[in-house]
Structures are given as C-alpha cells and as structure tokens.
N, C-alpha and C positions, 0 to 999 in steps of 0.2 A: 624417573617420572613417567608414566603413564600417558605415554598421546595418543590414545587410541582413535583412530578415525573421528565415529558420534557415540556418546552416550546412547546405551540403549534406552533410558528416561533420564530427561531431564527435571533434574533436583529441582525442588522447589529452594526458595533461598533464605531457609530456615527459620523457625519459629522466634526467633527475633526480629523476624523483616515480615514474613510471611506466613499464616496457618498453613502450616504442611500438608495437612489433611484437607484443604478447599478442597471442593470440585465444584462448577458452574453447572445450574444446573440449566439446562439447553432453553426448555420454558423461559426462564428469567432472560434470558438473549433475545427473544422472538418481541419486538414492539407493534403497537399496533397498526404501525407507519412502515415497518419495514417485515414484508412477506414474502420474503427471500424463502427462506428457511420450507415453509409450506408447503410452496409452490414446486420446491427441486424436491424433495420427498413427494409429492404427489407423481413429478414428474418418472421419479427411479421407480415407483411402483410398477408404472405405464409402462416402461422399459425391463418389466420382471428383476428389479435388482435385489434380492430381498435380504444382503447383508448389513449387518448392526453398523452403525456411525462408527467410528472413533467418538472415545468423548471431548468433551470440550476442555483446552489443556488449559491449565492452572496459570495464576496470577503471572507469576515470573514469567513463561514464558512469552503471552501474550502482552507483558509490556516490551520487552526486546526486541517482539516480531513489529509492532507498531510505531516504537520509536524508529527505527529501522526504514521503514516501508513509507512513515510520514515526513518524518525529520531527519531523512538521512546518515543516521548514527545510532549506536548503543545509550540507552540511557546512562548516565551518572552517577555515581552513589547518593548526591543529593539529591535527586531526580527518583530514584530506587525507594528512599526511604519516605518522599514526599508521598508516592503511590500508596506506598503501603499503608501511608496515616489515612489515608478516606475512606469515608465509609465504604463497605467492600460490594451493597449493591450498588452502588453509582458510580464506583471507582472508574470502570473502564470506559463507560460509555463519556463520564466527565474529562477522563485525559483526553480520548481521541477530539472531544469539542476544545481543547485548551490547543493539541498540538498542530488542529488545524489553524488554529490563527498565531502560531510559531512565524518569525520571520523566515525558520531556516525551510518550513512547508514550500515559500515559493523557489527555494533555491534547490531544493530537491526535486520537485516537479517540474521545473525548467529543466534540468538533464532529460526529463518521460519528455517533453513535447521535443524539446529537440533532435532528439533519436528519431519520433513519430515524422517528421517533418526533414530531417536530413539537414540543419540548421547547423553550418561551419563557421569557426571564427575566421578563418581564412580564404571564405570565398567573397565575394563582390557582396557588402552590405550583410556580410553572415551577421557579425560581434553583433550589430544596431539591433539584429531581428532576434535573437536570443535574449539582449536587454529587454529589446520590446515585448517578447513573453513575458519576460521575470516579471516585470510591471505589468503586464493580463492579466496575470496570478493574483499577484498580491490586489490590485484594483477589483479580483472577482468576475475580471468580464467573463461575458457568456460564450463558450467556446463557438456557437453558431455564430458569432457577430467575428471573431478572432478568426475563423477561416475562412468568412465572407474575403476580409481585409488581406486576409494574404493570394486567396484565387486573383483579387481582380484588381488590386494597387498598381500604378502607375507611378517611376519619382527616379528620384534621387537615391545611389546605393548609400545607404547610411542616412541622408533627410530622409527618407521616406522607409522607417525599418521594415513593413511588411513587405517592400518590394525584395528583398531578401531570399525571397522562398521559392519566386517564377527566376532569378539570378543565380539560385544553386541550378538550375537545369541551363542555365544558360541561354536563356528568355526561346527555349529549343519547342514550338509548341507539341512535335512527335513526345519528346522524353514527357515535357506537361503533363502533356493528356495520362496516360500510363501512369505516373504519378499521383498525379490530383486523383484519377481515382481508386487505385489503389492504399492512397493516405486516408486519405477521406471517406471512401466508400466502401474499402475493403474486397474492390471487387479487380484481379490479376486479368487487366483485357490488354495492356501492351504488348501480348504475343499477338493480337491481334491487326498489328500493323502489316504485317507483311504475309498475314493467311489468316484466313476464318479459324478462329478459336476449334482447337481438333478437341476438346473435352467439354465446350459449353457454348450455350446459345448466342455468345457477342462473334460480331462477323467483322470483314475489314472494316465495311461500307460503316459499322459503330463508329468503328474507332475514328476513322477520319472523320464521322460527323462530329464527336468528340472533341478531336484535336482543331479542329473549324473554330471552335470559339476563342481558338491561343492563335488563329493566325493571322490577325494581325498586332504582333506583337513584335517590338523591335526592341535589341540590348545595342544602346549607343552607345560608343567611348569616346568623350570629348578629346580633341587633342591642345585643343585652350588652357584646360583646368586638370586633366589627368581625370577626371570620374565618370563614372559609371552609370546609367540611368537608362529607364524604359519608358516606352511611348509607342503608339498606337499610327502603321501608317494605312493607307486607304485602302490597299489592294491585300487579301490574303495570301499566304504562300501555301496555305491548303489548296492542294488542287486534287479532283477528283476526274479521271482515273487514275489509280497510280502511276507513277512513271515507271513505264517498261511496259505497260498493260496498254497504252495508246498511245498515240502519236501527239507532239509538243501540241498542235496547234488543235488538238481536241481536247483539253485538261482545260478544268473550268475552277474557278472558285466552288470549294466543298461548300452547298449552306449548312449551319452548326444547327446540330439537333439532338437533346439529350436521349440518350436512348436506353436510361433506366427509368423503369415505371417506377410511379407513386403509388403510396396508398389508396385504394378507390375510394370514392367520397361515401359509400354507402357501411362502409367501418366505422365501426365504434370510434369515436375518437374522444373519449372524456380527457385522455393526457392533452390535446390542442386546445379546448377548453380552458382547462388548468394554466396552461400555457396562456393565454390570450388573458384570461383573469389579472395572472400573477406581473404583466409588464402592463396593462392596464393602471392595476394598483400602484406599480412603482412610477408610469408615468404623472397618475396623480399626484402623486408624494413630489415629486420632483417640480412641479408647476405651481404647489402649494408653498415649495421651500421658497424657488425663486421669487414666489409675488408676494414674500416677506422681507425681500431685500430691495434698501433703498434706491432710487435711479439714479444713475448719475448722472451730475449737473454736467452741465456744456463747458463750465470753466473747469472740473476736473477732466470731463478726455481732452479740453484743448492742452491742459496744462502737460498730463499724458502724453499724447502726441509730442508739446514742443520735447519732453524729456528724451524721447525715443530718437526723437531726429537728431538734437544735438549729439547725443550716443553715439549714434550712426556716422553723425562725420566729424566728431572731435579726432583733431590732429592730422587729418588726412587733407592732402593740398592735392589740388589738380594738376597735372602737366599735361601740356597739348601736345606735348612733342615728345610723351613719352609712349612708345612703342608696346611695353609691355601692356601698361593700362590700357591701352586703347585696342589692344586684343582681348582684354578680360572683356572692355565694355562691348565690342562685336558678341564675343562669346553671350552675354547678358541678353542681347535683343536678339539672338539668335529664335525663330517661334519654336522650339521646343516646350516653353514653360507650359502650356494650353495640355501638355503629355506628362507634364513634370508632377504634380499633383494631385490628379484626376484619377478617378476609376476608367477599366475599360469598356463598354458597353455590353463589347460582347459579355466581355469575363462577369460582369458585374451580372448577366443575367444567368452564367453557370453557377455561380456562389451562389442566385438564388434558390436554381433548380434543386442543390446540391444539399443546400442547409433548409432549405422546405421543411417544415415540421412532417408531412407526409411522406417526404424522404424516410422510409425505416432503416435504409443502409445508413444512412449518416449518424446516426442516433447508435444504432447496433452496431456498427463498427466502432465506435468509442467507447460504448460502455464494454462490449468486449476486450477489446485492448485494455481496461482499466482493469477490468475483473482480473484477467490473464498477468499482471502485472503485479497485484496485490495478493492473488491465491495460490500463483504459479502457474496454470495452465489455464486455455482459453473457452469457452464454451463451442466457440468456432476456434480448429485449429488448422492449419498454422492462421494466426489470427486476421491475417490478412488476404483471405482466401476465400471470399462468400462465394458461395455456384450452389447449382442445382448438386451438382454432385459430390458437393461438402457441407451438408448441414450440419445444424448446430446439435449439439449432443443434448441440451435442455432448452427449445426454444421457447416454450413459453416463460422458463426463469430469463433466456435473455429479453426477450419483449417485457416483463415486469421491469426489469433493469434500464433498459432503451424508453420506456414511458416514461418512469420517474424521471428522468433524465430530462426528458424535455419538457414534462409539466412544471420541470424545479427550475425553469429558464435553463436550461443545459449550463449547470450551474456543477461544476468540477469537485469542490468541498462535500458537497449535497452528494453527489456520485461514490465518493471517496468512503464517507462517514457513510451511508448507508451497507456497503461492502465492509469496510472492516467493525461495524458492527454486526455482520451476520454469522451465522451458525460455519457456512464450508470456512468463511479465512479463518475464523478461532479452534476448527480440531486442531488435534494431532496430529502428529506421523503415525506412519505405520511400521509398527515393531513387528517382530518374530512370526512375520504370517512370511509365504510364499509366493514369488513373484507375480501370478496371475490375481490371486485376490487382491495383491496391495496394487492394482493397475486398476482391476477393476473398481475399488474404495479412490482411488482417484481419479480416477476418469466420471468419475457418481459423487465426485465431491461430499463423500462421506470421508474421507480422509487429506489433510494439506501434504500435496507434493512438497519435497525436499529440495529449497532452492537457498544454491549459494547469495551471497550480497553482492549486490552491483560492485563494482571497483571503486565507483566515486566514493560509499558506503561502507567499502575496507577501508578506503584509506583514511576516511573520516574516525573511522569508526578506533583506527589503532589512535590517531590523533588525541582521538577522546580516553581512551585508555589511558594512555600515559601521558596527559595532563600535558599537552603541546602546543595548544592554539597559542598559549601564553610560557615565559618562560619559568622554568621549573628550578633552573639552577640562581642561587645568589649570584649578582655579579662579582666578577674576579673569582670567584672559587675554581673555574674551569680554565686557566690560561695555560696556553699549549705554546711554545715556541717552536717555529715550522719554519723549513727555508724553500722558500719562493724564488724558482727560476726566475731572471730576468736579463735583459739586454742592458748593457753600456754602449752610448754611442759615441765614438771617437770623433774627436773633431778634425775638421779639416786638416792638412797639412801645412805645417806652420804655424797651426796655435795648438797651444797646449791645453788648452781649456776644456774642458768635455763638454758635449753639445747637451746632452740630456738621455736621464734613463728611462725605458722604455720595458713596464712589463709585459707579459704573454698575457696577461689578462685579454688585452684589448689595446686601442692604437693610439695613439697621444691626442685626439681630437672626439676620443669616447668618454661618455662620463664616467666619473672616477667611482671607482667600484671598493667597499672594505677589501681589510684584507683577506677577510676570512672568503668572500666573495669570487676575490681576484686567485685566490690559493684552488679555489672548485673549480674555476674556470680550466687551470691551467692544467689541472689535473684529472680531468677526467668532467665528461658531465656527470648534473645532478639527475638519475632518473624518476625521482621524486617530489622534483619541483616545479615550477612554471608563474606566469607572470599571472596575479590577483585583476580581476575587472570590478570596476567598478560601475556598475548595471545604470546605475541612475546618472551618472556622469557621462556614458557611455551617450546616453539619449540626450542628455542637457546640451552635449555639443556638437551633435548633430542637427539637431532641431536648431539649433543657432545658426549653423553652416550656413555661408556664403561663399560668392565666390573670389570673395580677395581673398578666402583663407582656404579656399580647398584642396588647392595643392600640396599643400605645407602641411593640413587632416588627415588627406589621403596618404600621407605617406609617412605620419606616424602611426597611423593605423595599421600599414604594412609591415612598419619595423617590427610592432607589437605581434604581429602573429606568424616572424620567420622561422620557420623550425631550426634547429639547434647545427645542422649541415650547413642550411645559409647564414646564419651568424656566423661559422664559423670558417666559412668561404669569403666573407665579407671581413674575418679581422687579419686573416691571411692577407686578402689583396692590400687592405692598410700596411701590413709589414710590408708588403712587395714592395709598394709603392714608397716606405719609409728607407729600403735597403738600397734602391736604383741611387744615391745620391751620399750614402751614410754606411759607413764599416762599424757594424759592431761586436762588440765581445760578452760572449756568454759566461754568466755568473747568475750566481744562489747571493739571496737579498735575506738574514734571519728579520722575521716576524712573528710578534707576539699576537697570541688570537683570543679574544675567550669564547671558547667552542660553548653556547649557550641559545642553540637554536630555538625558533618556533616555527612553528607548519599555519599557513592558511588553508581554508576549506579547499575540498576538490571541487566543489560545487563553483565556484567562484574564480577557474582557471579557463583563459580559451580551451576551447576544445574543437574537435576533438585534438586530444593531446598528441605530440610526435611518436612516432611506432614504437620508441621505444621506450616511452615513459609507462611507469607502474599502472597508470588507467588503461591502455591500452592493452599493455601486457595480460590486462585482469577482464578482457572482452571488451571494452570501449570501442568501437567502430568508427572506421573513417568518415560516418556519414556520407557515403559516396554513393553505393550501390543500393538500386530500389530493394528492397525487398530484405536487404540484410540484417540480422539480429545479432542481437551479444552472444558470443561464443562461451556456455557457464563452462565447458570440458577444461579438467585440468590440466598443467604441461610444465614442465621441468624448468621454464624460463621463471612462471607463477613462485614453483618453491624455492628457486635460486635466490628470488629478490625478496621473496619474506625471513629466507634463512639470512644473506647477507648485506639486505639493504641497509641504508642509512635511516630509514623510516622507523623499520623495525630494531632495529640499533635504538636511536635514540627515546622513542616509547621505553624503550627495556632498562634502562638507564633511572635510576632513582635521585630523585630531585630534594632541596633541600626546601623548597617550595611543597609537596606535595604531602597531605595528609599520612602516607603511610609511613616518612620518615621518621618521627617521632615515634613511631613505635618498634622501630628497629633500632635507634640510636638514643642514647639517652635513661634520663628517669623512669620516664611512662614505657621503656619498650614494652613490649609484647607480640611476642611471634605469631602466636594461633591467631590475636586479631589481626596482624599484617598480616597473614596469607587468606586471613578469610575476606579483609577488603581485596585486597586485590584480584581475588577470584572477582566478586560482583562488580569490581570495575571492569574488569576482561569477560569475563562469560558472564553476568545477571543474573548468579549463582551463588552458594552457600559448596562449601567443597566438603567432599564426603571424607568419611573418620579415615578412609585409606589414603586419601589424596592429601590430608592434611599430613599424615606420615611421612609419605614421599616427597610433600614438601620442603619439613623441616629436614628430610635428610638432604635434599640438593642442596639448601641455604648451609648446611654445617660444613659441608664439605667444599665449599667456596673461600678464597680468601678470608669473606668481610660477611658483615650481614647485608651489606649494601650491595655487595657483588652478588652475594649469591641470592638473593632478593629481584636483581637484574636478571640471572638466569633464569628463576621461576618464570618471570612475565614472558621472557622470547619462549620457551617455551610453551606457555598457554595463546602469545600470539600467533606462533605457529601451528598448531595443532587444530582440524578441519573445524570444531566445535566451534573457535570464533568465528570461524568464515561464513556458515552456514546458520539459515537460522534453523530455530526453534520446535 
C-alpha cells in the first residue's frame, strides 16, 4: 500500500459523486455582502504581491475542510452523496447555512472558546463555564454580552457558570489583568508588571491601572458547605507604588484606569450604526412578542408560588438540636449573598470599556483569532500579539472582518459563514513551487496553509470513519472469554465461610462496573476514553444548587474530573484499607465479554483531557498557561497510538452493522465498490486506478476479506492524508 505522506492533488471523488472536471470559478464565491476577497487583493497589490492565487479547489475537498472546521468531523458517505445532489451553484454556500445550525456546530466551537479563555473541567466552576458556553453557542448570544458576564460575574463556582473564568486565575487580579487583556484584546502587556514593556508603549503604572479594576476581588472557600465563590471587599489589594519601589505605609490604592484608547468619535462608524439598528430591531421584536402574551392571573403565581414552597420543604423536618443544620443555617445568613450574584462595579465597568463597539481591539482580536483558525494563519501573528510593532499583514481585510462583526451583533455564525465562504479559506495548497513562493502565497492568502485536525477532530473524525458512535458488531457475534484478576477474601479464623470476592477493578463500596469495564481497568488504562458531560444537565443542577446539597455536588463534581493517577490512588487506598483487617488470595475469575465497543464524541469529554489521553497526545493543552497554543508538530507518541491504539483498532475492524459489509461477504460482494466506499468514508475521496490495485492486493493476501478489508482501513487511518486537511 502506498502511504505516502499528502497527495500531491487531491482527487476529486469521481464522476459518480462528483464532475471531475468542476472548478469554482472565484467570481461566483465573491457575494455582495461579503468583500473579503476585494479587499485582500487590493490589499496584496499595496504590498507589490503580484503572484497568481491558487485556484479555488474543487467540491470534495472543500466539503471535508468545512465539515471539519464547522462540525468537528469528516463528512459521511450519506452526507458525500447528499452534497453532491444539490445543485452545484448553491451547493456550498447552502451546506455551510445547514451546518451551522448542526447541533454538533456548538460542540465544536465550545473546544475554540475554551482553549481562547483557558476553560478547565477541573478547576473551581471550570465544567458549569464550558456548559455555560455550549449553551452561548447554540442560544446565539452575542460574544460582547458573553465576555461582558465572564470579566465582571460575581457567585457561586458552578451557580454562577461565568464566575468560572476570574477562578481559573485564581480570583489573582495581577494574573486577571494580563489575561483579560491578552484574551480579549490581544494585546501581551503582563510583562508589564514588573517593568515598562521594553518593545511597546504599555508601562507598569498600565498595568496596575489595569489590574485596579480586579482588586477588589475576593476567592472565598466556605468551610460550612466545601464551595467556592467570589465577592467583592471594600479595600483593593492594588497598591501603587509597587512593593519594593516604596515603603508599606506610602502604597496607596491604584485608581483603575483603562489605558487602551477607543476609536475617536470623529471615524466613520457606519458598522456602530448597523450595530445600534440591528439590537434596536431585535429589541422591538422582543416587546412586540411579549405584549402578545397573556398576564398572569394572581391565582396562577399564587398557585405557582404555593407549588414551589411545598417542593422546597417536602419531607424535610427541623431539628433545633441538630448541629449540623444549624451550621448550614449560620452558613445561609452569612452576608455573603449581596457578592453571591451580583456583578462587580468595578469589573462591570472594564467589560464595558472592553466590549465598547469603539473598542477596535476587541472586535480585531476575535475576528482574527477566528480567521487564523478556519484559514490557518492569523492576519496578526502570533494572534495574540497587537503592538505597534506587530501589525497586521492586511489591515484593512481585518477591519472589514472586525466591522461586520460588530454591525452583525458580534454574532459568531455571521463571522464563521462570512469567512468560510470567502475566496483565501476555499484555495488550495501549494504544490511543486519552492519554499519562498509557497510562504509568500500564504502569508498573501492567495494560497491555504497546510494544517493538521485538531485532536478533538481526529478522534471524531476515525469515530466517524469506522461507524463507532453506535455499535457496528451484532450482539453475541464478538464474545471473547478473558481471565480477570481478582481477590478471594478469607474469612476470619474459625469460620469457614469466605467473606467475599473482591475485583482490581475497584473496592467493594464502588459502583459495580461490567465486565468488560472491570477487565480495562485492571489492565492497563483506556487512553482513548473519558467520562461524556452532559452540558444542559451540567447547568440544570447547578442553577438548582443549594446549600443542603452542595457538599454532596461539590464533591461529585470532583470525582468527575480526577485524573486517572487519583482514581487510582484512591482504589488502592480502598484495598489498603480492605487488607488492614482481611487475608486474601489471588486468583484469575474466567469472564465472558462481548468485545462490541462504541466511542462518544471528544467534543463531549472533560477536558482538558489527562496528559496521557490521545487529545492531549494530539496538542490538547492544559489550559493552564496564558498564551499557550496547540502544539500541530508531530512526535513518535502521535504515531505509536494511531499504529496501536484501541481507537484505531477498533475503526479498522469491520462490522456486521456497516454498509461495506455486504459487499465483501455474501451475494451482493463487490470489492472495487468496498474499496472505493471506504476510501470516501476515510479520505472524501474516489481512490485512483493504482490505489485501487494495491488495494485488492493487501485484501488478497489477508486471511479473509473481512481481515484484510480491516488492514486497508488502518492503513488509510494512519497515513498523514486523513489527518491533514485538504
């Protein structure tokens, strides 16, 4: 077989799916709404660029890069062949309106905001604030209102999801400040804590005016209820001079002063205009709905009300003499609450400063970051780096991009669809030129950089391939009979009776795990797997959250997000604690399994995943560190697990569930059509007259047509072409 690195062209996927001979012609891409395309050609003139585009590449591949980039996966063969029935001027521009309103749209761009934002399931109220994007997303909210709520929220970690984001820094207002603008405004001034920025105009005296608006910010932890939560107290711990620069009793409260200019009012501003129109309208629409809706009568809230009450204390009895309760109830009148829900003043008037329509940073740092995400490279690079001394490579295409943006309500879909219908994300690569010209063609976005798939998007992406979300094998056809370590525990001396057996799974007081379950555990981890969230439940009981129940929340919340070292620190000390009182005897338990997996989305696991799960493996980040990005370089741990993972394993494995079965087994076989699906379900391709050769020879030379049918696939899952797009 042929695993060559990438195609030098990728195949269109043959004149039964697709005209081989399309080509798009660039005109028909350019709308009258979107003047992308114009504008960066006007602009590469300005900049003497005077080399030809790439042209714009053909149907196949432009559906793989977009299922890809919107919906976090390779399209489907029913999916493939759905594209190809539309008519072929509307086609592209109609999927990308279809796959933005995909459920799986907000679970793919929950990974972008939480990377952008450093959103942990494992920090103090991470999981609630990752839900609480997924739900931004799919609700539509306006990213200026979604960063308002996370700069200046005040709560509850977990009631209150967007305090989340001031709790990954550790409610620290230095780390804050450096962050919030950095995230949000793109501009690196946290070196300016401890010396005037030595390459650009932000000085200390910035930064702690800056970080002035985070300092009165407090992270308290109950010792009542075990949770976490912020509030605001009266004195700031910004003090100006620094310490070391004066003496204690000359440091004064910093006053907080933003010290990035706005727009000047004498700019054009038709996008704030547009802006002001388009929430105008929707406010009407909104005042017009409700005052079509009936009032409610006074015996519906009373009736309401008594519902809510009885709710609230059915089955619960008072003790006056019970200790515990009468510390929850201290803990309740505690005056925290007045901090508990509230925004913070100050912060609230940084969010405003920050998301100001005349803010251009705020606007231009996100529409950058999205560009740089969908096209590969940033207009401002590294993206998060605006200075004098780093401009943009086309600013006026970024300011057309940062307008729309805000005139569309700073509306993410609207950002999304305008970018992947324009001319730079639908080229080509660049073949057979010479490393300065294919830099230049991409730095001039006449040509798309070559970027690998996020990790979420591999793993989804083999998932999809080999038909795994659901299961693929009949039941019973897969039973394996395995012997599973486990303990016998002897019983005391003097009875004969055995006390009870105890597997390595986990400790007799865990819940009981299958077998097949209890077999992974005992033998190695899964580095494949992880526990599924459920985003809308995640919020449903938090927003319920009280404090009879917070301890008991807090602390399956914890369980939920220990990495795989503390679980298994924790089933160890159960044995310790089993063995202090108990002799037992090791023995192998035969169990029958049927090996008949399915995979959930990656999209849909805490994250970021443990260091050694295949997400991380494939550049996932700790979310820890400001400024950090996914690492796309390859590295021998990447190929180890796609040669001998269980992922890639069980993808490769053919199912009796799965379309291409039937045509390797049975009446209907047919080989050329089983290798030519299975190419468009792995690569969104048609395989060419040689590949189809090499093919049928790997499958001959296999056992079975089923085994060597299995070979094909790992080898088309391993080889760079799936990984990379188009």
């Amino acid at each position: 077989m042929n695993t060559r690195l990438f195609l030098p062209v990728v195949a269109t996927l043959g004149c039964l799916i697709f005209d081989p001979s399309a080509r798009i012609d660039a005109a028909e891409q350019t709308s009258a709404t979107n003047q992308i395309n114009p504008i960066l050609m006007a602009e590469n003139v300005e900049r003497g660029v005077d080399l030809e585009p790439m042209p714009i590449a053909n149907d196949a591949t432009f559906l793989r890069r977009v299922y890809v980039d919107l919906i976090g996966r390779i399209p489907s063969e029913d999916e493939i062949r759905r594209f190809a029935s539309m008519p072929k001027e509307t086609r592209r521009t109609t999927l990308v309106d279809e796959l933005l309103q995909n459920e799986r749209f907000a679970d793919t761009w929950t990974v972008f905001y939480a990377d952008m934002l450093r959103l942990r399931s494992n920090a103090d109220g991470g999981q609630a604030a990752i839900a609480y994007v997924h739900q931004a997303i799919e609700k539509g909210t306006p990213y200026d209102e979604l960063a308002r709520r996370f700069i200046s929220a005040n709560g509850k970690a977990g009631a209150t999801p967007e305090v989340g984001f001031v709790l990954g820094d550790n409610a620290d207002p230095m780390a804050l400040a450096g962050a919030t603008s950095q995230i949000f405004l793109g501009i690196r001034v946290a070196c300016a804590q401890c010396h005037d920025h030595p390459f650009d105009v932000w000085t200390r005296h910035d930064f702690y005016s800056l970080a002035a608006y985070f300092g009165k910010i407090r992270r308290v932890e109950s010792q009542f209820t075990n949770t976490v939560y912020t509030t605001e107290a009266d004195q700031s711990t910004v003090l100006w001079p620094p310490e070391g620069v004066a003496d204690a009793g000359e440091r004064k409260p910093m006053p907080p002063r933003f010290p990035f200019a706005l727009a000047s009012a004498d700019r054009p501003s038709q996008y704030i205009s547009r802006l002001q129109e388009l929430r105008e309208a929707r406010s009407a629409a909104l005042s017009a709905k409700q005052a079509k809706k009936p009032a409610a009568s006074v015996d519906d809230l009373l009736t309401s009300l008594d519902g809510k009450v009885a709710s609230a204390t059915r089955g619960k009895k008072r003790n006056g003499f019970d200790v515990a309760e009468e510390a929850k109830r201290d803990a309740r009148n505690l005056s925290i609450s007045s901090g508990m829900a509230s925004e913070s003043e100050l912060r609230a008037e940084l969010a405003r400063q920050i998301t100001d329509p005349k803010n251009r940073y705020f606007s231009r740092s996100f529409a950058n970051r999205v560009w740089a995400h969908l096209v590969g490279r940033g207009i401002v690079e590294p993206i998060d780096d605006f200075s004098d001394n780093n401009p943009p490579s086309h600013p006026k295409t970024l300011d057309y991009l940062a307008d729309e943006f805000v005139a569309n309500g700073y509306d993410l879909k609207t950002l999304v669809r305008m970018i992947v219908n324009s001319d730079p994300y639908q080229r080509s690569h660049v073949y057979g030129m010479d490393e300065l010209t294919q830099s230049k063609l991409e730095s001039s976005f006449l040509a798309t950089p070559m970027r690998r798939m996020l990790s979420e998007v591999i793993y989804d992406s083999i998932v999809t391939a080999g038909h795994m979300f659901e299961v693929k094998h009949a039941a019973g056809r897969n039973l394996k009979t395995v012997w599973q370590p486990s303990q016998l525990a002897k019983a005391p001396k003097g009875n004969e009776s055995v006390v009870g057996q105890l597997a390595l799974g986990g400790g007799p007081q865990m819940k009981a795990m299958p077998a097949k379950d209890q077999l992974a555990s005992a033998g190695g981890y899964n580095l494949e797997s992880a526990i599924e969230l459920d985003f809308d439940s995640i919020l449903k009981k938090n927003a319920e959250l009280n404090d009879d129940d917070a301890t008991e929340t807090v602390a399956i919340e914890k369980m939920r997000v220990m990495s795989k070292e503390e679980l298994e620190a924790m089933r160890m000390a159960q044995q310790d604690r089993e063995r202090r009182n108990v002799e037992y005897i090791d023995h192998f338990v035969k169990a029958t399994i049927d090996d008949n997996p399915s995979f959930i989305s990656s999209f849909l696991m805490a994250s970021p995943a443990a260091p050694e799960h295949f997400l991380r493996v494939f550049g996932q980040t700790d979310r820890a560190q400001l400024g950090e990005h996914r690492d796309q370089s390859p590295s021998m741990r990447q190929a180890l697990m796609m040669l001998n993972g269980s992922l890639t394993h069980e993808a490769s494995r053919v199912g009796e569930l799965e379309p291409v079965y039937s045509l390797l087994i049975g009446e209907k076989a047919d080989l050329s059509q089983a290798i030519q699906l299975v190419y468009r379900e792995i690569l969104t391709r048609q395989p060419t007259e040689n590949e189809l050769v090499e093919a049928k020879t790997i499958i001959a030379e296999a056992g079975s047509p089923l085994d060597g049918m299995a070979d094909l696939r790992w080898l088309l899952l391993n080889c760079d072409e799936f990984r990379f797009l188009p």
